[in-house]
MARBA-345388 format. One record per atom (N, C-alpha, C, O): chain; residue number from 1; x, y, z. Coordinates in Angstrom, 3 decimals, m for minus. Each point is the difference from the previous one (the first is absolute). Layout:
N
+--------+-----+----------+----------+----------+
! cadena ! num !     east !    north !       up !
+--------+-----+----------+----------+----------+
!      A ! NUM !        X !        Y !        Z !
...
+--------+-----+----------+----------+----------+
This chain:
70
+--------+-----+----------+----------+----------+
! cadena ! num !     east !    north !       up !
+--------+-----+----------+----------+----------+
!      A !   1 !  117.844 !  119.204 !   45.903 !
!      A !   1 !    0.614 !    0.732 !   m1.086 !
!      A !   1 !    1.446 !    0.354 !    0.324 !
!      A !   1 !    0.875 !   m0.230 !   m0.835 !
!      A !   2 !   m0.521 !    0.906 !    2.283 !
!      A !   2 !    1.246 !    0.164 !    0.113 !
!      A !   2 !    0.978 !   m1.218 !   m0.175 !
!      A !   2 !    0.953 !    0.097 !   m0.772 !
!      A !   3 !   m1.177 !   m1.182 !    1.450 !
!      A !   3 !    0.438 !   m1.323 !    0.108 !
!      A !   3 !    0.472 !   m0.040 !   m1.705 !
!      A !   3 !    1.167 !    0.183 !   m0.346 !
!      A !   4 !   m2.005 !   m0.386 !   m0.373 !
!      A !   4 !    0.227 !   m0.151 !   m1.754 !
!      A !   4 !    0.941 !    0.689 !    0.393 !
!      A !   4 !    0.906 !   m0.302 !    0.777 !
!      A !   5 !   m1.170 !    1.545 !   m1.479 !
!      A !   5 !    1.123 !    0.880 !   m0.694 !
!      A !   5 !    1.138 !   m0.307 !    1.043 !
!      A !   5 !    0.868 !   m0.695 !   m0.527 !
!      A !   6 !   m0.588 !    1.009 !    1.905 !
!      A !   6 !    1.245 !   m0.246 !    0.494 !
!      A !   6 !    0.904 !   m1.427 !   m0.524 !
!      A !   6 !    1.222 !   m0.127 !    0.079 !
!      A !   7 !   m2.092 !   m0.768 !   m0.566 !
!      A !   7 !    0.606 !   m1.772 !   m0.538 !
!      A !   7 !    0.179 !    0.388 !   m1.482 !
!      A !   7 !    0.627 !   m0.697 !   m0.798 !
!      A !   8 !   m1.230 !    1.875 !    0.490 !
!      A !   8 !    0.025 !   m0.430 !   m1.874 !
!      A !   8 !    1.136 !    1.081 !   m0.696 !
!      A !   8 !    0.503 !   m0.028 !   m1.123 !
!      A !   9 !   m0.305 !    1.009 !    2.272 !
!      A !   9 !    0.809 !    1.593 !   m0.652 !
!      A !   9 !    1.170 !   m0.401 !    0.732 !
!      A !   9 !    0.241 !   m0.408 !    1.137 !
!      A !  10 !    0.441 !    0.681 !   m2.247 !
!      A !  10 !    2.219 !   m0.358 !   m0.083 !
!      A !  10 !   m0.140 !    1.594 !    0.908 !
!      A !  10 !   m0.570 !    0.867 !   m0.663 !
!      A !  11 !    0.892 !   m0.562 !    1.653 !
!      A !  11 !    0.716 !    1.019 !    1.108 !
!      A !  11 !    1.536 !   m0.089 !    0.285 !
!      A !  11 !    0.659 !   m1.037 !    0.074 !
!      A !  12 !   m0.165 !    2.470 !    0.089 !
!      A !  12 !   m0.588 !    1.224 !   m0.331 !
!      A !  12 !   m0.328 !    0.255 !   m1.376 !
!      A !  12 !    0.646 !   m0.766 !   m0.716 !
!      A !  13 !   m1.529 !    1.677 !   m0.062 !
!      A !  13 !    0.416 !    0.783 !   m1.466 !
!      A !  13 !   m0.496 !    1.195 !    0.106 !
!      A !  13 !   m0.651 !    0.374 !    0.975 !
!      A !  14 !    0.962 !    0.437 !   m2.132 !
!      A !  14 !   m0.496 !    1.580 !   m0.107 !
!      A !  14 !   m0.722 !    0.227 !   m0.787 !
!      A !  14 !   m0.195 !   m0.453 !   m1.128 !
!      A !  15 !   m0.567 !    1.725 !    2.134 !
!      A !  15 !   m1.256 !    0.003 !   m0.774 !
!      A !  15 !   m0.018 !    1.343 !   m0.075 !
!      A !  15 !    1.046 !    0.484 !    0.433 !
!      A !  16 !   m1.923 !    0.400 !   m0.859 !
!      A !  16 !   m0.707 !    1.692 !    0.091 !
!      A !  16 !   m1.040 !    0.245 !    0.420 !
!      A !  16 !   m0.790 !   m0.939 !   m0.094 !
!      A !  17 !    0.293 !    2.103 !    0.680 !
!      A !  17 !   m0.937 !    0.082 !    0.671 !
!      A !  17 !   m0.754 !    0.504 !   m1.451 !
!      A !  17 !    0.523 !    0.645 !   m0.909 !
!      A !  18 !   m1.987 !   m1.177 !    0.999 !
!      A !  18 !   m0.633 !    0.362 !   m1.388 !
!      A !  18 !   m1.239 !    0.572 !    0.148 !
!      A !  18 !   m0.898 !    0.013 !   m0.842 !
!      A !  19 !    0.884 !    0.463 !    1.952 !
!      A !  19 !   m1.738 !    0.589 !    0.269 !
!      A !  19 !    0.084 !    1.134 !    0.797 !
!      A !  19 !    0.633 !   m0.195 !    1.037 !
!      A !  20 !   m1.093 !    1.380 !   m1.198 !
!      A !  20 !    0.021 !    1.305 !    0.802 !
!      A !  20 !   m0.212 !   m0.585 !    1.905 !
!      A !  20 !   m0.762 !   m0.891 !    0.375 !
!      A !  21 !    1.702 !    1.737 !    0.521 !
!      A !  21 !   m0.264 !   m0.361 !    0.959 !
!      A !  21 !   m0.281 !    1.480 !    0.743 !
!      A !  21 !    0.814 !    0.923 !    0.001 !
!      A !  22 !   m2.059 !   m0.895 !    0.592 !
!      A !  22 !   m0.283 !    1.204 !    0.767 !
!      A !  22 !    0.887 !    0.200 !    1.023 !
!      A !  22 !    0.057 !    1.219 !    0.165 !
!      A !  23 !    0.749 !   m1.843 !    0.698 !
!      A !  23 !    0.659 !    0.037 !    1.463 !
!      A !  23 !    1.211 !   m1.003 !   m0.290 !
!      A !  23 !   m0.085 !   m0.968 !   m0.756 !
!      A !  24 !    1.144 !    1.317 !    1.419 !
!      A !  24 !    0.925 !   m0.502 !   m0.250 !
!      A !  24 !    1.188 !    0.607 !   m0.736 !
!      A !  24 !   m0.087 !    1.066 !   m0.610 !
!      A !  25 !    1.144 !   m1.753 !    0.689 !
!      A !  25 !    1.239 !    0.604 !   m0.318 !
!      A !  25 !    0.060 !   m0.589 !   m1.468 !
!      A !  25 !    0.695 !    0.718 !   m0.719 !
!      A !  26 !   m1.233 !   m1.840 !    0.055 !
!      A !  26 !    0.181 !   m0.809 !   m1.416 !
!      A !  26 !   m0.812 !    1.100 !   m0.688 !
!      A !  26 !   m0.791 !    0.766 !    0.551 !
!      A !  27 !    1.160 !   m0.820 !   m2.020 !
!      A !  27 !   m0.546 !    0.249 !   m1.523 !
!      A !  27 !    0.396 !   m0.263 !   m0.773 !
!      A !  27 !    1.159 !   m0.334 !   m0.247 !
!      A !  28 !   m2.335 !    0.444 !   m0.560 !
!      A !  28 !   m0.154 !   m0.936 !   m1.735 !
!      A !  28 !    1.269 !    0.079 !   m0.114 !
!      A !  28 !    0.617 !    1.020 !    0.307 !
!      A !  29 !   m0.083 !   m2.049 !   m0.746 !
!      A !  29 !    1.212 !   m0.433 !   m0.338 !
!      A !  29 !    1.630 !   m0.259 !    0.159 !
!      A !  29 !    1.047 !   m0.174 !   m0.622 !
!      A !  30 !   m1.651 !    0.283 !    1.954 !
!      A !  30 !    1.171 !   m0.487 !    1.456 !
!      A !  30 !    0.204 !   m1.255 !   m0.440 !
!      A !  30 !   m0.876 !   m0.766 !   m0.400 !
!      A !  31 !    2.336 !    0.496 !    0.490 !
!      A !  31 !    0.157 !   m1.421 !    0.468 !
!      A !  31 !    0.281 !   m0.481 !    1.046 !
!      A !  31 !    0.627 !    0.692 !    0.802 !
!      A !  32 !   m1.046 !   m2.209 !   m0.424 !
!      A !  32 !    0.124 !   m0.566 !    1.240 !
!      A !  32 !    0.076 !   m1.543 !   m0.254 !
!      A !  32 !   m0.515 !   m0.675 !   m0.892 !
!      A !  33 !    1.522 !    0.229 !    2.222 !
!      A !  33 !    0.223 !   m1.391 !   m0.424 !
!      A !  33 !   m1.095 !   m0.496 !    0.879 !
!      A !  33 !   m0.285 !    0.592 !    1.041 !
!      A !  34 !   m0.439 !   m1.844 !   m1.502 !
!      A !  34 !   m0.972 !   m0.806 !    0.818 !
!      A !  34 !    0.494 !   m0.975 !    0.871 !
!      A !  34 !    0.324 !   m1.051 !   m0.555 !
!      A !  35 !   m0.152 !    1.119 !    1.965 !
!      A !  35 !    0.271 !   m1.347 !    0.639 !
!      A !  35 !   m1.008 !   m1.302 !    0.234 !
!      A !  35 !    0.167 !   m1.220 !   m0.012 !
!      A !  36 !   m1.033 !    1.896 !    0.178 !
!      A !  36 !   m0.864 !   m1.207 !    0.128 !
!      A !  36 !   m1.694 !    0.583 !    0.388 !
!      A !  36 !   m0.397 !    1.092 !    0.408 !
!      A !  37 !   m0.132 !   m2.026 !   m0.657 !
!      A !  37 !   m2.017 !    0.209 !    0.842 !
!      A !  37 !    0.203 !    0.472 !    1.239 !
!      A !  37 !    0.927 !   m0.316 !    0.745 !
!      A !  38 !   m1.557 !    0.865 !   m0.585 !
!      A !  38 !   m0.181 !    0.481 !    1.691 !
!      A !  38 !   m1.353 !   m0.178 !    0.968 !
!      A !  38 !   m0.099 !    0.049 !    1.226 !
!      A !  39 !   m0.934 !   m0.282 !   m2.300 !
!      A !  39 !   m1.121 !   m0.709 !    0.522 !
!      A !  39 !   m0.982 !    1.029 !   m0.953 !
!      A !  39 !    0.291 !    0.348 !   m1.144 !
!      A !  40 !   m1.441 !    0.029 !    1.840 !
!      A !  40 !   m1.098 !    0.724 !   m1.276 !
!      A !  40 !   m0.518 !    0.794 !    1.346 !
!      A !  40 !    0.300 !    0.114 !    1.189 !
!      A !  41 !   m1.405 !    0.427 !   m2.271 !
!      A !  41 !   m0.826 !    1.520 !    0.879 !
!      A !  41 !   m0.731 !    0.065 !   m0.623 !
!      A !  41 !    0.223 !   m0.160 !   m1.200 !
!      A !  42 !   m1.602 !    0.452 !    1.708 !
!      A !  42 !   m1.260 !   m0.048 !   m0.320 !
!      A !  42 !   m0.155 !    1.114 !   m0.993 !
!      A !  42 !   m0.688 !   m0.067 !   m1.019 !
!      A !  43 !    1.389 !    1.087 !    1.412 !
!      A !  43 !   m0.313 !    0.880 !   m0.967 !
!      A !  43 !    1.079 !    0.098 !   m1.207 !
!      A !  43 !   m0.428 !    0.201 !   m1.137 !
!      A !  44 !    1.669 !   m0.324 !    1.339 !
!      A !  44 !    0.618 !   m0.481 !   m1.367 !
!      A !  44 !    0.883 !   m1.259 !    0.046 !
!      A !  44 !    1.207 !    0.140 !   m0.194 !
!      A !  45 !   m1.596 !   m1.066 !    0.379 !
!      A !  45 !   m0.064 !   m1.232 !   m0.954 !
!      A !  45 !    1.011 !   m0.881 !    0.914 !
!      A !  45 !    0.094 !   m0.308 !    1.189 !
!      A !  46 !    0.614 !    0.070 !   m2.404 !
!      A !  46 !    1.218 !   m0.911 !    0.477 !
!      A !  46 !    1.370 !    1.496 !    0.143 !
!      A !  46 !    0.082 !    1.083 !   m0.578 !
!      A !  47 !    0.656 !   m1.664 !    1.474 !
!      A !  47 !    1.166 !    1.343 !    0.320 !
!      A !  47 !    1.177 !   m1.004 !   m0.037 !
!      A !  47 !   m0.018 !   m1.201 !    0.268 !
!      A !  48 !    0.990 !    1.945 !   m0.646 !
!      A !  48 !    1.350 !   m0.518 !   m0.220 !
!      A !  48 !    0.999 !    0.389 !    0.755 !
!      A !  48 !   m0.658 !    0.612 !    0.841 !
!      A !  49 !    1.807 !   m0.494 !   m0.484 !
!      A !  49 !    1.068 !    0.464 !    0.755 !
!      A !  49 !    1.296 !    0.485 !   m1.043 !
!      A !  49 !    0.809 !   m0.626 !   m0.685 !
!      A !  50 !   m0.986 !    1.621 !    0.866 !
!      A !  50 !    0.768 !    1.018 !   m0.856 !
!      A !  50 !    1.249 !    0.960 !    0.126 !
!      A !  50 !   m0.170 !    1.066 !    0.592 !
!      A !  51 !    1.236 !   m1.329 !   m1.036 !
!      A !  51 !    1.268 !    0.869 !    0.400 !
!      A !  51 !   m0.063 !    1.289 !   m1.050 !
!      A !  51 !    0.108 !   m0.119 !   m1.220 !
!      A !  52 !   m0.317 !    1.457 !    1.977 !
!      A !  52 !    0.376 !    1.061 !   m1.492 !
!      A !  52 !    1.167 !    0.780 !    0.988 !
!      A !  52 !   m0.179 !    0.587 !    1.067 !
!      A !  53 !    1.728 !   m0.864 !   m2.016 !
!      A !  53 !    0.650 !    0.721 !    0.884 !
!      A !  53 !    0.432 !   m0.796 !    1.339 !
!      A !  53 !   m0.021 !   m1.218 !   m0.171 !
!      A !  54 !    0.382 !    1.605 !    1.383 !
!      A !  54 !    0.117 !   m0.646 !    1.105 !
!      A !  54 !   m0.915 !   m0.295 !    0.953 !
!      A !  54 !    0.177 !   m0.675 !    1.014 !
!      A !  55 !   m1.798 !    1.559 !   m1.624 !
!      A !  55 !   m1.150 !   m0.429 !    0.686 !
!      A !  55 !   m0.617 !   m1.221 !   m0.313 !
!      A !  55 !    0.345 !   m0.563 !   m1.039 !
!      A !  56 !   m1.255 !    0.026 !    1.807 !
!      A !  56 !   m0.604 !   m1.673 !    0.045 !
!      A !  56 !   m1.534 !    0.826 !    0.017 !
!      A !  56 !   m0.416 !    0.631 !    0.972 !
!      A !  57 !   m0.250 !   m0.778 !   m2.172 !
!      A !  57 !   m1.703 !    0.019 !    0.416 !
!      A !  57 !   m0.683 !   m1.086 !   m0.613 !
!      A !  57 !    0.443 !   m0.762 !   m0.859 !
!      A !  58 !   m1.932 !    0.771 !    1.561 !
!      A !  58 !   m0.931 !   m1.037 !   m0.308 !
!      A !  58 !   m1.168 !    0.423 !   m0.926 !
!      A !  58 !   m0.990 !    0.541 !    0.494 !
!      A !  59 !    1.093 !   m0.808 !   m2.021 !
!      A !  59 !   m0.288 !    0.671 !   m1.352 !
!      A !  59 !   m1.254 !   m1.307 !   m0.648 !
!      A !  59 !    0.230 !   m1.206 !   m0.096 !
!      A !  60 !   m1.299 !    1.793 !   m0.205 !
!      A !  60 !   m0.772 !   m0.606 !   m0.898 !
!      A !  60 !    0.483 !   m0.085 !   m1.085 !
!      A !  60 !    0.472 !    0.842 !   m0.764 !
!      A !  61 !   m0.682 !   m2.574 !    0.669 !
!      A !  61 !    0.930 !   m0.422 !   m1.517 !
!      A !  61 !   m0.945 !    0.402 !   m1.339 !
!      A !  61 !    0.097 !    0.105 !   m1.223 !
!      A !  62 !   m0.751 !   m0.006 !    1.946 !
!      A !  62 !   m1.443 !    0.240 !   m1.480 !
!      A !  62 !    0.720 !    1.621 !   m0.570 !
!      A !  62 !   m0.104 !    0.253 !   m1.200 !
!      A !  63 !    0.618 !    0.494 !    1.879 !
!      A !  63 !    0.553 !    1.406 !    0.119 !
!      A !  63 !    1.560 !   m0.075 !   m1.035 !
!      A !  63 !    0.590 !    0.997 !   m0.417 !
!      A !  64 !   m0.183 !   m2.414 !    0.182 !
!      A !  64 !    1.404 !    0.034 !   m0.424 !
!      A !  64 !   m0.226 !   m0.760 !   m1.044 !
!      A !  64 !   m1.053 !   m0.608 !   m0.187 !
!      A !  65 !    2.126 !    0.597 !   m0.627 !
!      A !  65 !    0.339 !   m0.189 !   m1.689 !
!      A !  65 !    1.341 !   m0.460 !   m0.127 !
!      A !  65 !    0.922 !    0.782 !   m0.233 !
!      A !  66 !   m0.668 !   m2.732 !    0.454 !
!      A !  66 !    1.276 !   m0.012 !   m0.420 !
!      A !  66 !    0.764 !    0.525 !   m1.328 !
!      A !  66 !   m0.330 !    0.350 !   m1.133 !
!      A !  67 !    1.310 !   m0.457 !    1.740 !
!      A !  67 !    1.311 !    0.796 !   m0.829 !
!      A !  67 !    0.303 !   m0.976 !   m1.646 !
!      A !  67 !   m0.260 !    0.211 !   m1.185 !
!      A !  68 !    1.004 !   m1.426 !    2.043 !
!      A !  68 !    0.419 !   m1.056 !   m0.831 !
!      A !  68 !   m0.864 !   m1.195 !    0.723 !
!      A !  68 !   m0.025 !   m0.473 !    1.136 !
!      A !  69 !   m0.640 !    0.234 !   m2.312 !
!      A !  69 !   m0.827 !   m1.138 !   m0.474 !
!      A !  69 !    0.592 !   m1.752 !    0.237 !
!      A !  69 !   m0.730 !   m0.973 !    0.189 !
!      A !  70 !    1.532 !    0.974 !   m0.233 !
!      A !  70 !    0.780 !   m1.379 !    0.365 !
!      A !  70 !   m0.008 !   m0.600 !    1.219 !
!      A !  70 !    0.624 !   m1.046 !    0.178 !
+--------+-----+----------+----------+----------+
């Protein structure tokens, strides 16, 4: 699955965070640019690599909502 999406998604683009997060510095409706897959986790999914600001985190994409559609 990572393999796909890293060959099929135009990187970087922006997205929002779209799902309540218990821990962490993100909320509903942060933006963040996506660099790329970062691999997956059993417990949430596929994870992405994420700039918000000058920080770099590793974000479940299932958790984000691109911006622009193109």
């Amino acid at each position: 699955m990572e393999d796909y999406l890293r060959n099929n998604l135009n990187f970087p683009f922006l997205a929002e965070v779209s799902d309540f997060q218990e821990k962490g510095i993100l909320n509903i409706g942060d933006g963040v640019k996506v660099h790329n897959i970062s691999g997956s986790d059993d417990v949430y999914g596929v994870m992405a690599k994420v700039k918000f600001g000058r920080k770099t985190f590793h974000f479940p994409l299932h958790d984000l909502s691109v911006i622009d559609k193109k």
